[in-house]
N, C-alpha and C positions, 0 to 999 in steps of 0.2 A: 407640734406646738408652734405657734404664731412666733415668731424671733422679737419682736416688736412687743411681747408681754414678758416674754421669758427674761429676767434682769440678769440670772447668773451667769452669763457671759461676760458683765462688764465687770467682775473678780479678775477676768483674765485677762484686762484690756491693761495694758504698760504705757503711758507715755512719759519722755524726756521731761526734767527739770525745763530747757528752754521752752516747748511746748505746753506744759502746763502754765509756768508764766504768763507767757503770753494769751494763755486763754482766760488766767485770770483779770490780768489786763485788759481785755475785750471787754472784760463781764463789768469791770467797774466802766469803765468810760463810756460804755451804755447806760449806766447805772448813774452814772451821774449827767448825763445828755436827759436820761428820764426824769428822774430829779428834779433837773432846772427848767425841765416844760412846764411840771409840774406847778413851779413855785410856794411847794411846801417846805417848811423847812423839815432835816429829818429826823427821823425820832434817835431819842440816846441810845440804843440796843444798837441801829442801822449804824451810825457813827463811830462806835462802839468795833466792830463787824468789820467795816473800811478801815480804820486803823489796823486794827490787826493783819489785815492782808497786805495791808502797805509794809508795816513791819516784816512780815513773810517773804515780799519779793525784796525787803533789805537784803534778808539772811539768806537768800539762793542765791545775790546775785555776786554775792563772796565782794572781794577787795576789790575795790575802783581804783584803774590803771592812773600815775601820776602823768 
């Protein structure tokens, strides 16, 4: 079977709180680099979608050192 079609492998795939942040991180600030080429503004669901991941990397990223 092709690995490349087969999806049940990535049930098995584990990564770190840091590492997923950060990847979601990447995902927006492309996402907003696309965006702004664009100059559309974006729809309420997409806004809607970025908040909450912003909220998400709040609550991983625990207490902010004094």
């Amino acid at each position: 079977m092709n690995p490349m079609t087969d999806f049940a492998h990535l049930n098995r795939t584990q990564i770190d709180r840091v590492h997923n942040a950060a990847i979601r991180r990447e995902i927006g600030d492309r996402l907003c680099i696309s965006l702004n080429a664009e100059r559309a503004p974006p729809m309420p669901r997409l806004l809607d979608l970025l908040d909450r991941l912003a909220a998400e990397d709040r609550r991983n990223a625990g207490p902010t050192p004094h």
